[in-house]
C-alpha positions in Angstrom: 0.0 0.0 0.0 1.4 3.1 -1.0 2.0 6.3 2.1 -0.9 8.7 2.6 2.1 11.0 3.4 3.8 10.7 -0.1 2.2 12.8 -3.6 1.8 10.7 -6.5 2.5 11.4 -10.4 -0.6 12.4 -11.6 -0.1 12.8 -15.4 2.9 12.7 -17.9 3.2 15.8 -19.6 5.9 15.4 -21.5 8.4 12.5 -22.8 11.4 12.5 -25.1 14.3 10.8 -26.0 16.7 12.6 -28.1 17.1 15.7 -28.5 14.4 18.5 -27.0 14.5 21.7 -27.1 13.3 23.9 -24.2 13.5 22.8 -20.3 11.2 22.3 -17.6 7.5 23.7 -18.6 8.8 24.4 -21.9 10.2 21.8 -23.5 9.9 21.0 -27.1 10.0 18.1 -29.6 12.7 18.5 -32.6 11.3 17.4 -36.2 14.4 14.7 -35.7 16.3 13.1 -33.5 13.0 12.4 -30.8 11.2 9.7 -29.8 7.8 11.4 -30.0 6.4 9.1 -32.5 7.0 5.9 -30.3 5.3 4.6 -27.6 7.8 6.5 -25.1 4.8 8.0 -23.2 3.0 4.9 -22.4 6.1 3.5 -21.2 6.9 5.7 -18.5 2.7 5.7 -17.6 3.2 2.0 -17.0 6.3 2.7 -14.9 5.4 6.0 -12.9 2.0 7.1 -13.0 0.1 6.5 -9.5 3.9 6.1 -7.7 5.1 8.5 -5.1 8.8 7.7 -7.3 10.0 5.8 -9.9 12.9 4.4 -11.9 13.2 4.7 -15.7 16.1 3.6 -18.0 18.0 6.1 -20.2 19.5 4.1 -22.5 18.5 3.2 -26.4 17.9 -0.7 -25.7 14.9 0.7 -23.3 13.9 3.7 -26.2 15.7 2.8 -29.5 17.9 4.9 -31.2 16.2 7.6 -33.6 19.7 9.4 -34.0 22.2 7.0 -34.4 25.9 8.2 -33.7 24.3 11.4 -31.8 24.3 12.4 -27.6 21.1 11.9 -26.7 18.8 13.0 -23.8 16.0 11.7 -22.0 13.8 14.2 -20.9 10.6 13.9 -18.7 8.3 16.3 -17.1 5.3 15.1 -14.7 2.2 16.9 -12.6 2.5 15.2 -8.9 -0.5 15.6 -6.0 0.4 17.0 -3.0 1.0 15.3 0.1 -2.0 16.4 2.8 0.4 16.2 5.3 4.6 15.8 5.6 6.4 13.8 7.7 10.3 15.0 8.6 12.5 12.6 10.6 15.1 14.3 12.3 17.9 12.9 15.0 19.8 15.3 17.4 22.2 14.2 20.1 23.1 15.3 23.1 23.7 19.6 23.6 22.1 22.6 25.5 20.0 23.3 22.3 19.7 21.6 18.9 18.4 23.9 16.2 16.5 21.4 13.6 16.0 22.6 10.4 13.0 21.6 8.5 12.6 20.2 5.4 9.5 22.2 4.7 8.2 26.3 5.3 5.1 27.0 7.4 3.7 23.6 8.5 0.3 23.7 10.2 -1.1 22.1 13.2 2.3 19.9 13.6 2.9 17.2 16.2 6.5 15.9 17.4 6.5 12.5 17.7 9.4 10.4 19.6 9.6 6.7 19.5 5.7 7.0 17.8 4.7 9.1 20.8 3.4 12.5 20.6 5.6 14.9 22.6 4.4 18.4 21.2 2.0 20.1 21.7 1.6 18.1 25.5 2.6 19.4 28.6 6.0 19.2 29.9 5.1 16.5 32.3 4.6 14.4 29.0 7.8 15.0 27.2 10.9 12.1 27.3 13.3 12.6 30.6 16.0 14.9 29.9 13.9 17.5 26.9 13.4 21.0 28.9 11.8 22.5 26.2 10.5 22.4 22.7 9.4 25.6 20.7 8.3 25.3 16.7 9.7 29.0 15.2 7.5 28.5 12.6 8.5 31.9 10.6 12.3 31.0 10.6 11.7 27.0 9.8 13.1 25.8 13.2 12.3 23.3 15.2 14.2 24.1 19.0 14.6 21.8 21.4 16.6 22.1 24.2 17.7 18.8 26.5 20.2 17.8 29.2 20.8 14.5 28.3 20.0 11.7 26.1 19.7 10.9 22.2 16.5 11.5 20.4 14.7 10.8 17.1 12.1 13.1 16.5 9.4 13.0 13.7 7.9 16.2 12.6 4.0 15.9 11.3 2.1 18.7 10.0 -0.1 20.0 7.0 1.3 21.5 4.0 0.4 25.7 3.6 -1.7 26.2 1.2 0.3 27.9 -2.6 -1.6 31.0 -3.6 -0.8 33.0 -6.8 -1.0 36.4 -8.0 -0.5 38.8 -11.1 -0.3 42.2 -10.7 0.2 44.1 -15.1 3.1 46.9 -15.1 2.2 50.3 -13.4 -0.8 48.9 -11.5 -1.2 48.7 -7.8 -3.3 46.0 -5.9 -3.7 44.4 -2.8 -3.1 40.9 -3.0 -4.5 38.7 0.6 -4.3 34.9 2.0 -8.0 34.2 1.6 -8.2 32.8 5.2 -9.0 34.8 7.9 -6.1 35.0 10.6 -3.7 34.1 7.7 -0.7 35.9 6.6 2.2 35.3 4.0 4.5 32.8 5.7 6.9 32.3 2.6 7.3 34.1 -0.7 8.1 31.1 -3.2 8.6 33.5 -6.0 8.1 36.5 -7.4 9.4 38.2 -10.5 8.7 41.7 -11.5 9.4 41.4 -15.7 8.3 38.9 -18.1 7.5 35.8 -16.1 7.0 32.2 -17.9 5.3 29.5 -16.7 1.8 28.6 -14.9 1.0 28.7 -11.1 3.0 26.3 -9.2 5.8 26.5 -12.8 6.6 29.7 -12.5 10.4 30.9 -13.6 12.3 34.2 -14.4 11.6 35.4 -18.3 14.2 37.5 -20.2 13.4 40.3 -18.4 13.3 40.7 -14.6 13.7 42.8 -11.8 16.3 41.6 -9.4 14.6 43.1 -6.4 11.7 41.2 -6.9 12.1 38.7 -4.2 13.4 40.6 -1.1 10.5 43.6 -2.3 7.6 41.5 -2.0 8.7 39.5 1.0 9.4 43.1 2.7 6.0 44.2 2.2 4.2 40.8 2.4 5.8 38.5 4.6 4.2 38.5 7.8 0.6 40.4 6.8 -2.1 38.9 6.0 -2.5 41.6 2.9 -0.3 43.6 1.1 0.2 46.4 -1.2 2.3 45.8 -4.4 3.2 48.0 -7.0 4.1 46.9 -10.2 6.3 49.7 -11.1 9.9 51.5 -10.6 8.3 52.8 -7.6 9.0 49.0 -5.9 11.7 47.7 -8.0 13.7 50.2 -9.2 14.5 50.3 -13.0 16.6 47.2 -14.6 16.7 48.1 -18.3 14.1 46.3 -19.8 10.4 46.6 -20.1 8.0 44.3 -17.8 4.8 43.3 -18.7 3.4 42.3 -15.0 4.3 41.5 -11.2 3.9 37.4 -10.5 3.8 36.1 -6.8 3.7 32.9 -5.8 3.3 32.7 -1.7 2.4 30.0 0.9 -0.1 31.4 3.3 -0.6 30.5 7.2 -0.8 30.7 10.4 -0.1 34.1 12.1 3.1 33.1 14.1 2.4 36.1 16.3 
């Protein structure tokens, strides 16, 4: 039985062996020297789709050889389901205060599990002899736990924050919100003040792009529950080429206040 805690490859969106042009969300089938007119598709749906992961061979006995005597490249690109919730496993030994990084920004409702048992949120009287406190810093991605003595194995359980996207066109200003009451912007996955490619959750940097963009919308919007952008020089400065819109992608929360 396959882990409720794993995502799954939903769909194969794309499948070549040879020579594509483009990359990720953008890749392309040449006229020659691709495997597009085999079955290459329905071989990795037999292998991959409904699997958390999966193994695929790279070689021309697997795919044949449409170029012969030519580098080739095998090039795949899938849609995956989110997990509903994540599970970290991390270990500390013994200190005044480990500092575990996690894996993952802005988990909600999490539990800290040792040895299967849930430690946090319980009260002290609960936790493993020797832990003297456990805080989540949820903003900064920390998990603190301070301890006298003793070796643990903690597991980290919580939901996955919720992605929400936004486009703002050059020279407008909005206000752009976590729909969620109490919510605020815990983590600013991208943003790009230019020509942005790409769909929600694909997004990457065009030709054009303000460097700014990133530590701009996180100074205005990390933290708030709604924010005020401006898609202009105002915000970004100027970079030298022309923009067409303001694109955010953010992960919204919690207030860790």
């Amino acid at each position: 039985n396959r882990s409720s805690d794993l995502g799954v490859i939903e769909s194969i969106d794309f499948v070549d062996f040879g020579l594509p042009t483009g990359g990720c969300g953008n890749y392309g089938h040449r006229s020659t020297c691709t495997s597009m007119n085999t079955s290459a598709s329905d071989k990795v749906e037999e292998l991959c789709r409904g699997e958390s992961s999966c193994t695929v061979p790279s070689g021309a006995d697997f795919w044949g050889d449409p170029c012969n005597g030519t580098v080739k490249q095998l090039s795949i690109q899938v849609t995956c389901s989110e997990p509903d919730d994540i599970v970290a496993n991390v270990q500390t030994t013994v200190g005044i205060r480990s500092e575990i990084f996690l894996p993952f920004y802005g988990l909600e409702d999490i539990e800290v599990q040792e040895s299967g048992n849930v430690i946090w949120p319980r009260s002290e009287s609960q936790w493993p002899s020797g832990i003297v406190d456990i805080q989540y810093l949820r903003h900064d991605n920390i998990l603190q736990v301070s301890f006298i003595s003793g070796s643990y194995s903690f597991s980290v359980r919580g939901e996955k924050p919720e992605r929400h996207c936004f486009s703002v066109p050059a020279g407008a200003t909005q206000w752009i919100s976590c729909p969620e009451e109490g919510s605020v912007f815990t983590r600013i996955l991208f943003a790009s003040f230019g020509t942005p490619e790409g769909y929600c959750g694909m997004r990457r940097r065009g030709n054009c792009h303000a460097g700014s963009s990133m530590m701009q919308v996180g100074r205005y919007c990390r933290g708030s529950g709604r924010c005020e952008v401006k898609a202009d020089s105002s915000m970004f400065g100027y970079f030298g080429c022309e923009p067409s819109e303001l694109v955010v992608e953010a992960y919204c929360g919690r207030s860790w206040n």
